[in-house]
ROVODREN-612759 format. One record per atom (N, C-alpha, C): x, y, z; residue in one letter. Coordinates in steps of 0.02 Angstrom, whole numbers, padded with zeros to 5 digits, always signed. Atoms other than C-alpha are relative to their C-alpha. Layout:
XYZa ...
//
This chain:
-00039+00005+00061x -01236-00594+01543x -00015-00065-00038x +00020+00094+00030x -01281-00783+01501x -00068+00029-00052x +00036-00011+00067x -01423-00708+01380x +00021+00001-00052x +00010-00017+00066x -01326-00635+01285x +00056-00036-00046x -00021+00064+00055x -01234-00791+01215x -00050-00064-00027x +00030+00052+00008x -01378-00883+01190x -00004-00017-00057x +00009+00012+00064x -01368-00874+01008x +00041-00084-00021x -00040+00035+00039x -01202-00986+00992x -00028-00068+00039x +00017+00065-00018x -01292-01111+01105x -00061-00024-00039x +00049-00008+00035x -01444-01110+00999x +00037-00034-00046x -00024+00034+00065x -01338-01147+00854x +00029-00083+00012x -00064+00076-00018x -01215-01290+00917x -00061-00041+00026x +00018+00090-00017x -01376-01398+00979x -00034+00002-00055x +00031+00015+00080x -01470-01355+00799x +00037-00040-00037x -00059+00050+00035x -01310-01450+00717x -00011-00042+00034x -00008+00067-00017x -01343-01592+00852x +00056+00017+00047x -00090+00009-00035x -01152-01547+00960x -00045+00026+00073x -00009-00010-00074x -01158-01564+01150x +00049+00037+00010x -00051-00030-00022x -01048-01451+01229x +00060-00031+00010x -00041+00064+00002x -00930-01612+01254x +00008-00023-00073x +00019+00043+00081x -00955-01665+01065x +00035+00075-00032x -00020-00074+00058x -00905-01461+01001x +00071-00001+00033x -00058-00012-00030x -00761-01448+01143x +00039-00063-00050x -00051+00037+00010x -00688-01611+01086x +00029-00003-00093x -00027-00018+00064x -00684-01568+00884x +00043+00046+00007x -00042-00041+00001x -00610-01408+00929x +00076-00007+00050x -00094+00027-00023x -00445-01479+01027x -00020+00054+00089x +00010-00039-00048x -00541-01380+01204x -00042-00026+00050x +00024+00033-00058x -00589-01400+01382x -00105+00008-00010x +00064-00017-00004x -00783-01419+01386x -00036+00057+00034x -00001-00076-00047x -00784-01282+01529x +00000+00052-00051x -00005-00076+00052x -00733-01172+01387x -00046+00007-00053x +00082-00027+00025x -00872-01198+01275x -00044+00044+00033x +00071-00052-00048x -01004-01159+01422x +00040+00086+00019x -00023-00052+00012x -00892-01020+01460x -00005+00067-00059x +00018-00052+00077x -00914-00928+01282x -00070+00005+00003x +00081+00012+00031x -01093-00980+01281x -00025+00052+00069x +00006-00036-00078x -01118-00903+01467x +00021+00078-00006x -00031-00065+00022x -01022-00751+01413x +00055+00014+00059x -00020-00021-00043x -00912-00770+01557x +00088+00001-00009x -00054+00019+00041x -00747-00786+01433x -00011+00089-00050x +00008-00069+00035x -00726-00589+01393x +00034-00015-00045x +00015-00010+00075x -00718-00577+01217x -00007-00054-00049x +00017+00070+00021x -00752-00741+01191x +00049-00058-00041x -00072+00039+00029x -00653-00876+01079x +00058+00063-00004x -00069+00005+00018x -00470-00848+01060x -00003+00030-00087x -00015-00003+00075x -00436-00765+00860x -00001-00060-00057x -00025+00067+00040x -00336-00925+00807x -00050-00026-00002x +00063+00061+00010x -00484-01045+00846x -00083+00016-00009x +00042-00022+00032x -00619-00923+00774x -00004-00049-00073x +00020+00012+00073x -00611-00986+00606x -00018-00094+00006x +00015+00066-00009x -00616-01176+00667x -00062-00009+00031x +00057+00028-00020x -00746-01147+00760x -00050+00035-00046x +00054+00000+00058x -00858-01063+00617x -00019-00039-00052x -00017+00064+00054x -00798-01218+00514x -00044-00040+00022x +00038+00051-00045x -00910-01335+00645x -00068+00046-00004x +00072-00026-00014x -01041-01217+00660x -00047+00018-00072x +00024-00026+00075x -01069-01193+00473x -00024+00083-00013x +00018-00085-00012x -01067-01001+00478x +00044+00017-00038x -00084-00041+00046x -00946-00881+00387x +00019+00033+00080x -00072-00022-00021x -00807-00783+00493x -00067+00067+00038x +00031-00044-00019x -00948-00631+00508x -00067-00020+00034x +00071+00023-00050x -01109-00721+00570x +00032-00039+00056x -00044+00052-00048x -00985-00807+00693x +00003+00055+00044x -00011-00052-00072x -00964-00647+00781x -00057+00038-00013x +00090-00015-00011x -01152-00609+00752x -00021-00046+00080x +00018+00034-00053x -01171-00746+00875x +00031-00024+00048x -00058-00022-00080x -01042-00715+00996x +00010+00091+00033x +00018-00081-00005x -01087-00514+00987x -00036-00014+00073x +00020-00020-00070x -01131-00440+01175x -00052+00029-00017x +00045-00082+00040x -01257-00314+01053x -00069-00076-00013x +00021+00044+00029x -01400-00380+00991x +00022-00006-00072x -00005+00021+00061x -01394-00452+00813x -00040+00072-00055x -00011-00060+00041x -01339-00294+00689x -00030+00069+00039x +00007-00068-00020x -01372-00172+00813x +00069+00073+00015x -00040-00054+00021x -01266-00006+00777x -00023+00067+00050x +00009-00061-00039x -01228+00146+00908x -00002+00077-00075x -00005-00046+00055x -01299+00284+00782x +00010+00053+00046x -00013-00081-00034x -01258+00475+00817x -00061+00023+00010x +00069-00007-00016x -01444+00514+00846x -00060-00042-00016x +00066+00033-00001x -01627+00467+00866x -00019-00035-00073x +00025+00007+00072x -01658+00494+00685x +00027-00044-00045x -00066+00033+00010x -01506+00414+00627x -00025-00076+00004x -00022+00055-00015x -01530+00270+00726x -00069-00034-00025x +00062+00028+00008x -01724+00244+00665x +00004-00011-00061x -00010-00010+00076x -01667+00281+00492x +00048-00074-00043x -00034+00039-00012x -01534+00138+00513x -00027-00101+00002x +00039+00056-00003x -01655+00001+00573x -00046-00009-00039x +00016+00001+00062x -01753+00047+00438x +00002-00027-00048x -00040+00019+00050x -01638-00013+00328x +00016-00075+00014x -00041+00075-00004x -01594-00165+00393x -00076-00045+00004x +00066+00026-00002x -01799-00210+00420x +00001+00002-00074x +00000-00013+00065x -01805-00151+00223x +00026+00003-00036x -00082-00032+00041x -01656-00133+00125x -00007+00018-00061x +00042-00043+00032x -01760-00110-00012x -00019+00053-00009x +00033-00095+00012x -01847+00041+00022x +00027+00021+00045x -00028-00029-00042x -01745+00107+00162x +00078+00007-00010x -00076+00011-00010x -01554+00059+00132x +00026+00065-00055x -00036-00073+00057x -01484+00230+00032x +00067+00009+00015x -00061-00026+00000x -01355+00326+00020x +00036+00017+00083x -00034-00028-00055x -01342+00395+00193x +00000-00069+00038x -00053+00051-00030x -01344+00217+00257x +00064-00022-00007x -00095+00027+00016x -01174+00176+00175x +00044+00049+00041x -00028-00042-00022x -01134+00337+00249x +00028-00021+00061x -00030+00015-00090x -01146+00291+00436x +00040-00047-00014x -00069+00058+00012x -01058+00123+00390x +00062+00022-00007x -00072-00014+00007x -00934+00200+00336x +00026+00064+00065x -00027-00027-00061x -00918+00316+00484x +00009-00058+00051x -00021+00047-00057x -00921+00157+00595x +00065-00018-00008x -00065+00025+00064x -00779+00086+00472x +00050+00047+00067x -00077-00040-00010x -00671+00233+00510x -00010+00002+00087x -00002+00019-00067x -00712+00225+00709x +00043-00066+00032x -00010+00059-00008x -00648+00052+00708x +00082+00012-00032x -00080-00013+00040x -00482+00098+00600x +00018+00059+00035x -00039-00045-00032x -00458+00261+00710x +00022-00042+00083x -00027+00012-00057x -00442+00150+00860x +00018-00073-00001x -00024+00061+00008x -00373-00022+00819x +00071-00001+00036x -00094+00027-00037x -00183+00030+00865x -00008+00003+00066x +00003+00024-00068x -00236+00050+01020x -00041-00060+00050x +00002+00050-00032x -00359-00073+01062x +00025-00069-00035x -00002+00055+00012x -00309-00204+00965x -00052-00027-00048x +00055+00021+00039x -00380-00312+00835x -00051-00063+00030x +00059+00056-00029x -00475-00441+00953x -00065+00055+00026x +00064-00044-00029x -00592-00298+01021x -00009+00037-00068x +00019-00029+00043x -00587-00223+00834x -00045-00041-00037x +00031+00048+00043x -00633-00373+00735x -00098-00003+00015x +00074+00011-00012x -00818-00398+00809x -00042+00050-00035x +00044-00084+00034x -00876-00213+00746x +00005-00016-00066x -00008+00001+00070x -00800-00233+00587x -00008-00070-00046x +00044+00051+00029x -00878-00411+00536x -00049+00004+00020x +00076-00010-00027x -01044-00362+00633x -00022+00064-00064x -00001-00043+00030x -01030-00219+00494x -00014-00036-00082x -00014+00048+00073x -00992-00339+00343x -00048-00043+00008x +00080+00037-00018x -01123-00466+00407x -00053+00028-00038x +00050-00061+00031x -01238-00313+00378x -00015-00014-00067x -00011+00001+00071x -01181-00315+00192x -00024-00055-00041x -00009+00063+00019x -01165-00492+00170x -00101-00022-00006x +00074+00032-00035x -01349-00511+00251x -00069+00032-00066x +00038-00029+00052x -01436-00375+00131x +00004+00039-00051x -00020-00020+00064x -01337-00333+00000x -00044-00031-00049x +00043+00012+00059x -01430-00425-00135x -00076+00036+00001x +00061-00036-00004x -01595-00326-00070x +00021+00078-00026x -00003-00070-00001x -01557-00157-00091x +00027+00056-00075x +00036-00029+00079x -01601-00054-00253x +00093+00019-00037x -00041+00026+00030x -01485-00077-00380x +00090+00066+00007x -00023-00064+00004x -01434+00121-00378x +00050+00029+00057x -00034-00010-00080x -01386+00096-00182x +00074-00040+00002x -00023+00072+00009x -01288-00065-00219x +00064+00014-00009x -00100-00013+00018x -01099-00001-00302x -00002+00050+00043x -00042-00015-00054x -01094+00119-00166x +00010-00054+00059x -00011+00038-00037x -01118-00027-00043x +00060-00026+00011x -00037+00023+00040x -01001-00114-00149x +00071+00015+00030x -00061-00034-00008x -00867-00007-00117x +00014+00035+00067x +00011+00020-00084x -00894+00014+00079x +00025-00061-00001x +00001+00073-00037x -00884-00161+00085x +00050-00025-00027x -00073+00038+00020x -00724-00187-00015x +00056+00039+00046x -00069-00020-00028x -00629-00060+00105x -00023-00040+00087x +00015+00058-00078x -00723-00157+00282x +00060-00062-00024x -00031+00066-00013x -00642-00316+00195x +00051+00010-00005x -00045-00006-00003x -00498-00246+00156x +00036+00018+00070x -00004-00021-00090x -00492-00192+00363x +00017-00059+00041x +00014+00068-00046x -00542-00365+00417x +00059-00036-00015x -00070+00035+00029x -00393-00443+00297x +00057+00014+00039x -00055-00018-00029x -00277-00342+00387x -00001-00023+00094x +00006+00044-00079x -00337-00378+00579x +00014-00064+00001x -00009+00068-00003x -00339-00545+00538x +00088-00018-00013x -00065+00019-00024x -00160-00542+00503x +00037+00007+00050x -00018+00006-00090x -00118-00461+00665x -00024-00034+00018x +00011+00058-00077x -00200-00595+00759x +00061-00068-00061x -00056+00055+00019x -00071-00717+00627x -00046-00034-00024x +00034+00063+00032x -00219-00808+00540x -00012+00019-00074x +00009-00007+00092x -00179-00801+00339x -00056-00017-00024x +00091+00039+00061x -00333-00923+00293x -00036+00090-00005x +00045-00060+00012x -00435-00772+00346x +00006+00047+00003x -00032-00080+00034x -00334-00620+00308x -00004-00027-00098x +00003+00009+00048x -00318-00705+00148x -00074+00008-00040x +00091+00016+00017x -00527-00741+00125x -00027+00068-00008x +00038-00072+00010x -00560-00554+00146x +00023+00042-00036x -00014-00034+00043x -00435-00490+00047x -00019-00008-00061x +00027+00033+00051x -00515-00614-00085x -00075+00042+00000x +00071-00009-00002x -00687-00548-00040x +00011+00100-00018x -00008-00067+00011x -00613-00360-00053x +00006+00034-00078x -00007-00011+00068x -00562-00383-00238x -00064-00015-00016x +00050+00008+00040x -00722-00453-00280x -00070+00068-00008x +00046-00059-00039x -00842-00311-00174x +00037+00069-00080x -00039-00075+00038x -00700-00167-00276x -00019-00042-00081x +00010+00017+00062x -00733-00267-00447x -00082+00015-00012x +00068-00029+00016x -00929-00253-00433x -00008+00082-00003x +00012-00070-00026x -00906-00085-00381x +00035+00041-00044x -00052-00033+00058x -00800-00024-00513x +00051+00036+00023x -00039-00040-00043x -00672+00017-00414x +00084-00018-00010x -00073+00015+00019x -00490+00000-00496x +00043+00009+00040x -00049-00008-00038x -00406+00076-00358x +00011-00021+00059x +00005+00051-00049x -00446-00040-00225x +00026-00061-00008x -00027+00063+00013x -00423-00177-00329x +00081+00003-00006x -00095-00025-00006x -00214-00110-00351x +00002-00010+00055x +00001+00009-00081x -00244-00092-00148x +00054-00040+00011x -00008+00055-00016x -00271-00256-00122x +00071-00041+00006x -00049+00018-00002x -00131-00304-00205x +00064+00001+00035x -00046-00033-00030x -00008-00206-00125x -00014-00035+00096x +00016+00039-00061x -00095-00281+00050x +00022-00071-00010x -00023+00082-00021x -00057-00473-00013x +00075+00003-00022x -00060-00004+00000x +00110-00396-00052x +00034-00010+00053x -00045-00019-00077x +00148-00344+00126x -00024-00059+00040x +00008+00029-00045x +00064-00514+00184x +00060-00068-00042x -00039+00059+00038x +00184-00598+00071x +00065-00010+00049x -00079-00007-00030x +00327-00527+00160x -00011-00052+00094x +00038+00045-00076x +00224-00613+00342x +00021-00066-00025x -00018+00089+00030x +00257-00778+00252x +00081+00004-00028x -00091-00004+00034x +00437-00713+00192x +00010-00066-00063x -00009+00015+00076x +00391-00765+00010x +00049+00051-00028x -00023-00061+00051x +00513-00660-00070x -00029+00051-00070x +00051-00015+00067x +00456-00674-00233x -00067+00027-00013x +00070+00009-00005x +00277-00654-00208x -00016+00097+00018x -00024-00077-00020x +00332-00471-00111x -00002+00036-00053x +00024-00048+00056x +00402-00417-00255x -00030+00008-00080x +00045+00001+00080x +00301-00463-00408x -00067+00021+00020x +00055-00028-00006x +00133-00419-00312x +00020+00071+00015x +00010-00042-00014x +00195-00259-00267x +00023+00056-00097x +00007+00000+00103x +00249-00225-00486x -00049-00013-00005x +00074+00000+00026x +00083-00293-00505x -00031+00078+00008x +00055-00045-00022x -00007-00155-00402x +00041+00059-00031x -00027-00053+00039x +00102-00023-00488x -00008+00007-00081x +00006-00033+00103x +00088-00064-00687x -00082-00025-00012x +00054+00004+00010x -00088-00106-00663x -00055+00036-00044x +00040-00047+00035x -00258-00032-00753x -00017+00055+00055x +00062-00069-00056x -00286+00101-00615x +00048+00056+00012x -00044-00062-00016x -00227+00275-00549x +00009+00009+00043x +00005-00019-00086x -00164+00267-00397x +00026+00047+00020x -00044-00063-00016x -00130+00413-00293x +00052+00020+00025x -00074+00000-00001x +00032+00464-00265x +00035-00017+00069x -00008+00043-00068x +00031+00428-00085x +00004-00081+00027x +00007+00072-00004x -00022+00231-00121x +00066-00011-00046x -00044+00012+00064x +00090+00239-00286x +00083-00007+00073x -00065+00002-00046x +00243+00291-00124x +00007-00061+00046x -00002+00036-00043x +00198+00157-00019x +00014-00073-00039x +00013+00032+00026x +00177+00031-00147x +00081+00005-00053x -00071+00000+00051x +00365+00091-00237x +00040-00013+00061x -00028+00040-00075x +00421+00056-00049x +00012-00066+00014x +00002+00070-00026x +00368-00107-00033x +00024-00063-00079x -00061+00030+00039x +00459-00143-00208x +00060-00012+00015x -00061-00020-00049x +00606-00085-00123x +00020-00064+00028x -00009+00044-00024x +00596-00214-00008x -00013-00073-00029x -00010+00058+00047x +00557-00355-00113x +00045-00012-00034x -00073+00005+00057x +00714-00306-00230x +00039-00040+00071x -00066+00004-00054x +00823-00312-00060x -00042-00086+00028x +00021+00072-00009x +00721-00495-00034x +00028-00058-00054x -00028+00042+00045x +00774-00565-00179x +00082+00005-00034x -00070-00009+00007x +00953-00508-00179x +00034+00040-00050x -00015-00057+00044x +00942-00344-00284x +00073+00033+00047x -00066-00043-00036x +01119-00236-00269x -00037+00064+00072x +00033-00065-00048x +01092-00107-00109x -00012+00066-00045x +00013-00061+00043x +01114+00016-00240x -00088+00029-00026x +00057+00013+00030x +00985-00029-00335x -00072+00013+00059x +00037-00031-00029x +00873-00036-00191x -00003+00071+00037x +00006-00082-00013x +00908+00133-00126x -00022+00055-00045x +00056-00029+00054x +00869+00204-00272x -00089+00014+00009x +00077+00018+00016x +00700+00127-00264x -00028+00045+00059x +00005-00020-00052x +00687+00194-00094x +00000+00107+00000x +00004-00090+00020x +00728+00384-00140x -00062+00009-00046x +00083-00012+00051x +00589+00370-00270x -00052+00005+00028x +00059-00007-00051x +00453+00318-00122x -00001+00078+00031x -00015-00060-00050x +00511+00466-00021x -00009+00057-00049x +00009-00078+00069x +00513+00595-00189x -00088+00009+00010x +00071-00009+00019x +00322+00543-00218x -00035+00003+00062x +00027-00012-00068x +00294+00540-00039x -00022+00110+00005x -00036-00095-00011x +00368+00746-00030x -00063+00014-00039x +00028-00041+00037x +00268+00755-00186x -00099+00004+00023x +00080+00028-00023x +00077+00692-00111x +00001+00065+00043x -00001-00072-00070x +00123+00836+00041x -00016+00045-00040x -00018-00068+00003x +00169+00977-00070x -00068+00004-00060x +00058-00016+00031x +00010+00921-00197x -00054+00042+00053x +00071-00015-00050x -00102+00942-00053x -00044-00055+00022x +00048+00059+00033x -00161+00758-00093x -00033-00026+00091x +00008+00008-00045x -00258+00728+00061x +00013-00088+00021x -00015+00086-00014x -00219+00570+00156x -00076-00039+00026x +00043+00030-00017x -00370+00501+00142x +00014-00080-00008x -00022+00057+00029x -00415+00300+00107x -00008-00009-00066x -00041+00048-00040x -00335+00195+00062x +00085+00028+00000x -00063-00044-00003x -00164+00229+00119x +00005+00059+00063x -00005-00064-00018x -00203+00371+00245x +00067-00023+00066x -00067+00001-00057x -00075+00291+00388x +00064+00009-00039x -00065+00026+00033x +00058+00273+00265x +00033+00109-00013x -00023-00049-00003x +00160+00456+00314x +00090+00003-00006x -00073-00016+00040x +00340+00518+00320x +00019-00055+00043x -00016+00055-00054x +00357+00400+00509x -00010-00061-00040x -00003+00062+00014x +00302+00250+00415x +00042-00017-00057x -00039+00001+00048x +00395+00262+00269x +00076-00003+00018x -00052+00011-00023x +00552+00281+00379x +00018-00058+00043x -00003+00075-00034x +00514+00126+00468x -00009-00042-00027x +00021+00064+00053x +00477+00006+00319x +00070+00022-00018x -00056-00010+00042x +00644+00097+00247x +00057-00028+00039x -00031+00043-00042x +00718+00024+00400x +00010-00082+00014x +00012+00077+00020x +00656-00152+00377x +00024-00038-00068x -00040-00006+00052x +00722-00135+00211x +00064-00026+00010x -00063-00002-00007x +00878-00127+00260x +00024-00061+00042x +00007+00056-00004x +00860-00257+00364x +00000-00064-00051x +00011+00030+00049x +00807-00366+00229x +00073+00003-00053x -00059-00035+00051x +00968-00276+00113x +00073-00053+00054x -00045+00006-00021x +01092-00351+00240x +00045+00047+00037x -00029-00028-00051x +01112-00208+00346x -00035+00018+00047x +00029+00016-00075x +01050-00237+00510x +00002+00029+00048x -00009-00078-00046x +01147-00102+00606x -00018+00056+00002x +00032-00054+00018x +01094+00029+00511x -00082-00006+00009x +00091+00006-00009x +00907-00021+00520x -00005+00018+00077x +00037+00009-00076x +00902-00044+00720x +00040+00067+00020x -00012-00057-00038x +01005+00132+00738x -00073+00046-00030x +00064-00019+00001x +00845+00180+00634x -00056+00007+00018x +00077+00027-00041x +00716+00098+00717x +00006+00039+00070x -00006-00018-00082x +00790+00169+00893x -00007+00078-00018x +00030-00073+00002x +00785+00359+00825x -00096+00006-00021x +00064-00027+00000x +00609+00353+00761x -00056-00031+00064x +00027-00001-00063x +00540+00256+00923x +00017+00044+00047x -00011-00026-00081x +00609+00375+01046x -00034+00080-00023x +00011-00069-00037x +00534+00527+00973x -00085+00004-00053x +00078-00010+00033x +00363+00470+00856x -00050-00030+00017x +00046+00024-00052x +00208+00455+00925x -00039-00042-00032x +00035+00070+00011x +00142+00276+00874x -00050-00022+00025x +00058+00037-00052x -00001+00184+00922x +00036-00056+00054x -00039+00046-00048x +00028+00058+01045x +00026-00073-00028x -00018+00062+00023x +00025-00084+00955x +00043-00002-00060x -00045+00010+00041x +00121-00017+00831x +00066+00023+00015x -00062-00014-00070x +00261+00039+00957x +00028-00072-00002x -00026+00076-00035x +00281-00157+01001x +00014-00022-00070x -00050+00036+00062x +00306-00209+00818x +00048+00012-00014x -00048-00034+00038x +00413-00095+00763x +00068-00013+00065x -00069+00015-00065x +00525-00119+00944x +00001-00090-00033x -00023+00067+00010x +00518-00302+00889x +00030-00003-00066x -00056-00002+00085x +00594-00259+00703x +00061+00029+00027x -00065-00016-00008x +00713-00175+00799x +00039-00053+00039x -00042+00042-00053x +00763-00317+00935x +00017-00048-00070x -00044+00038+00063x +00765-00415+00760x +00055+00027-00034x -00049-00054+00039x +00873-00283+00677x +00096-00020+00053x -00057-00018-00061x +01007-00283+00843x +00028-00088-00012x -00053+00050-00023x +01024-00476+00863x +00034-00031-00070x -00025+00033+00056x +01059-00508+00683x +00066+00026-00015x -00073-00038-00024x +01195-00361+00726x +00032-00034+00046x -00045+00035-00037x +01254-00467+00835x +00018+00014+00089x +00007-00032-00058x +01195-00378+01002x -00056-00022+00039x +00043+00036-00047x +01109-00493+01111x -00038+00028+00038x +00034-00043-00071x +01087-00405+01272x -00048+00055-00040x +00062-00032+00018x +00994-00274+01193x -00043-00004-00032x +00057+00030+00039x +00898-00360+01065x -00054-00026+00051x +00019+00043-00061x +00842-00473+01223x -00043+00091+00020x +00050-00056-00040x +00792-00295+01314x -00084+00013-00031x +00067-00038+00046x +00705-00230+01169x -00066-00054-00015x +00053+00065+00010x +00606-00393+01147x -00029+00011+00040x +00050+00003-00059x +00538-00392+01315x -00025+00063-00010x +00045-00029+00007x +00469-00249+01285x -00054+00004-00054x +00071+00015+00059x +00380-00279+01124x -00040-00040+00020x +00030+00061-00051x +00312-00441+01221x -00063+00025+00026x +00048-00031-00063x +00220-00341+01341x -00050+00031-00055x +00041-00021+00055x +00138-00230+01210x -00036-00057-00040x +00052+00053+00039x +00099-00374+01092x -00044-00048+00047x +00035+00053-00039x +00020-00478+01241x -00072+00041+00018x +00063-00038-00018x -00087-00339+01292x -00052+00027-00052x +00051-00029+00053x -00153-00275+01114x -00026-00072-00047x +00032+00065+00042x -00156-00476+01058x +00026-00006-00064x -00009-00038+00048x -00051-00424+00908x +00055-00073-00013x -00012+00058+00023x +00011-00616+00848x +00063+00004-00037x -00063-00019+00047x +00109-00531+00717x +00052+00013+00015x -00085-00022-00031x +00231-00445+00818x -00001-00066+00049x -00026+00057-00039x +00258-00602+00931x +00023-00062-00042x -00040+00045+00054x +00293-00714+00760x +00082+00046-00001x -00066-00022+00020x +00426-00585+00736x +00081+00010+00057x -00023+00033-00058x +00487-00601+00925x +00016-00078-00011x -00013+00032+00014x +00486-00781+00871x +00076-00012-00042x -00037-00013+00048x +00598-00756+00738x +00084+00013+00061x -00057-00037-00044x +00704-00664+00853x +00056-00039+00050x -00048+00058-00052x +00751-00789+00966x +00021-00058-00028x -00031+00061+00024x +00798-00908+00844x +00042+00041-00013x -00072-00031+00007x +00933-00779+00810x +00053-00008+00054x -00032+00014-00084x +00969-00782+00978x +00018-00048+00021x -00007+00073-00025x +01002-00970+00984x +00072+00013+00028x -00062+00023-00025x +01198-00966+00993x +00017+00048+00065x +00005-00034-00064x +01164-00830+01153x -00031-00030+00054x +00055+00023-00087x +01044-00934+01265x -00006+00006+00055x -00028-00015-00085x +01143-00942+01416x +00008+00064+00019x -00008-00074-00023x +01150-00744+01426x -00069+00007+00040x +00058-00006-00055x +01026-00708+01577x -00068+00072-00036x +00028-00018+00035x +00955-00575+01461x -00057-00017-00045x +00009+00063+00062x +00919-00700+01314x -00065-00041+00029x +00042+00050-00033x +00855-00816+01436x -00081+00040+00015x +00055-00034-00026x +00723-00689+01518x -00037-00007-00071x +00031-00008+00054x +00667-00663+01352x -00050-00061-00028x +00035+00060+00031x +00629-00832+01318x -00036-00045+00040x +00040+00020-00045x +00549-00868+01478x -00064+00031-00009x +00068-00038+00022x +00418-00736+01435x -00029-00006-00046x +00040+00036+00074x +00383-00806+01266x -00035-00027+00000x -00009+00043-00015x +00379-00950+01326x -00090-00002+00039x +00072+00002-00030x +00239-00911+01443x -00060+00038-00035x +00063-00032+00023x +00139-00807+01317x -00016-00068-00057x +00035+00089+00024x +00122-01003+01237x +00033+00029-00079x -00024-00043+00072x +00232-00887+01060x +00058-00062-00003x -00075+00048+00031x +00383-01031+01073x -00006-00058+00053x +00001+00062-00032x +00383-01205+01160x +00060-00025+00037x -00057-00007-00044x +00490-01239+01302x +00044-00071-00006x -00032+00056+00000x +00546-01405+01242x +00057+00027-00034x -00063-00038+00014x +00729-01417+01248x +00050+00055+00019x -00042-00047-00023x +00779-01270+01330x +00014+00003+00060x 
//
């Protein structure tokens, strides 16, 4: 296995850094350099201290996991011989080889990588889907002009992919950088309805930062915009108004309203026929009843959300990692009701899930949680809860 990190050691002594000289910029034991470099550190850096360490190495975010890749450098499992000769082709030439049906496979990798993220997680997703963008990044300017806005537009829904993993692992800089790089990819590409997307994505990362404001004026943006979005994005995107009204201290009325309107154009996307393709294709009747729950949350009713959250976990079949968020909106939902002991239960179980899929996001919101939980501590419940946090390194044991 020690081959096949030889790249990032290659790099770190071209800059001049001893393994002692890179460990000690990055705040890490020197062991753990050779470790990454050795390959004996499965999946190599940590999320969080990806982007610091591409900062030292002078790399972007995607040649960073070029040279921490187990593969060689841009090699792609194609569906056949032909495929896969047709492929390397393209990446030897991009010129005279890179066409149409290359964007194609890309974009079948794409959706390989987005059909299985809820379950493995975005630390084993991320590598595919910047080893993919790399690709882009590497020979996009080669490749005939005619090939180029379909690229374009591949490569604004990858970044729009990567924006989002990156917020499950909890790192804005670079959820933010790709959603930046997603508008630009959908602007070459002429692509209006990506660029609305977007928006609607730094809407829902607004609400991760609990900007209020920011919630709901980007999610009005992505609605009176120049584009047509389809009635399925248009539902998800009059949803996440919803919740921005009930952020900034709109009447419940008022937001319910807003909320019956998502759900009308929702009914109405079904009974068009409008297929759920991208962007938008997770966003169904289950998710829409679980954002309408967080809502409510948000609205000041807390009971009603977590009797919500507990009917659609016990009977819809979620990914895994999105099982553990949504149980952690509900242990948030319960203790803000004022129901310790079971908030506490339900926590520990989101815990477990977010530790195993790496999912940052739901363990900020576990965070959250137990600061609700402060005037409960001493409940042996409470406590467990915050012993397990505690040890997934999510809350600091000073003080308690």
């Amino acid at each position: 296995m020690a081959a096949r990190r030889h790249r990032l050691a290659e790099r770190r002594k071209n800059l001049g850094f001893t393994q002692e000289g890179l460990a000690e910029r990055l705040g890490v034991d020197p062991t753990t350099v050779r470790r990454w470099e050795s390959g004996e550190t499965e999946g190599g850096p940590k999320p969080w201290i990806r982007p610091k360490l591409a900062r030292y190495l002078q790399v972007s975010p995607a040649q960073l996991e070029e040279l921490l890749s187990d593969e060689p450098e841009e090699s792609f499992s194609a569906l056949n011989v032909d495929e896969q000769h047709h492929v390397e082709a393209a990446l030897a030439d991009a010129r005279r080889y890179f066409d149409g049906p290359v964007v194609d496979y890309f974009r079948r990798q794409l959706d390989v990588c987005m059909a299985s993220d809820g379950e493995q997680g975005p630390t084993r997703t991320l590598p595919a889907v910047l080893g993919l963008l790399g690709a882009v990044e590497k020979h996009g300017r080669e490749v005939l002009p005619s090939v180029r806005r379909e690229l374009m537009s591949f490569a604004a829904c990858g970044a729009e992919f990567a924006g989002w993993l990156y917020r499950d692992v909890n790192d804005p800089v670079q959820a933010r950088f790709w959603y930046d790089r997603a508008t630009e990819w959908a602007q070459e590409a002429g692509d209006l309805l990506m660029q609305g997307y977007v928006l609607l994505k730094k809407s829902q990362m607004a609400y991760d930062a609990r900007d209020a404001l920011r919630v709901f004026t980007l999610a009005q943006a992505a609605l009176e915009g120049p584009w047509q979005l389809p009635t399925r994005v248009r539902a998800e995107v009059t949803q996440q108004e919803a919740l921005g009204m009930a952020m900034v201290g709109e009447p419940l009325s008022a937001v319910e309203r807003m909320l019956d309107d998502a759900s009308q154009l929702l009914a109405r996307a079904a009974a068009d026929g409008e297929r759920p393709g991208l962007p938008g294709a997770y966003f169904t009747a289950t998710t829409l009843v679980l954002r309408n729950a967080a809502t409510l949350t948000e609205a000041g009713k807390p009971a009603r959300a977590a009797v919500v959250f507990g009917e659609v976990l016990a009977n819809a079949g979620l990914s895994r990692r999105d099982a553990g968020f949504f149980r952690a909106r509900r242990a948030a939902a319960l203790a803000l009701s004022g129901e310790p002991d079971e908030a506490a239960t339900v926590g520990l179980e989101a815990v477990e899930v977010a530790t195993a899929t790496n999912s940052r996001r739901t363990l900020r919101v576990l965070t959250e949680v137990m600061s609700t939980l402060t005037p409960w501590r001493g409940r042996p419940a409470v406590r467990e809860l915050h012993d397990v946090m505690a040890a997934s390194g999510s809350i600091s044991t000073t003080g308690s």
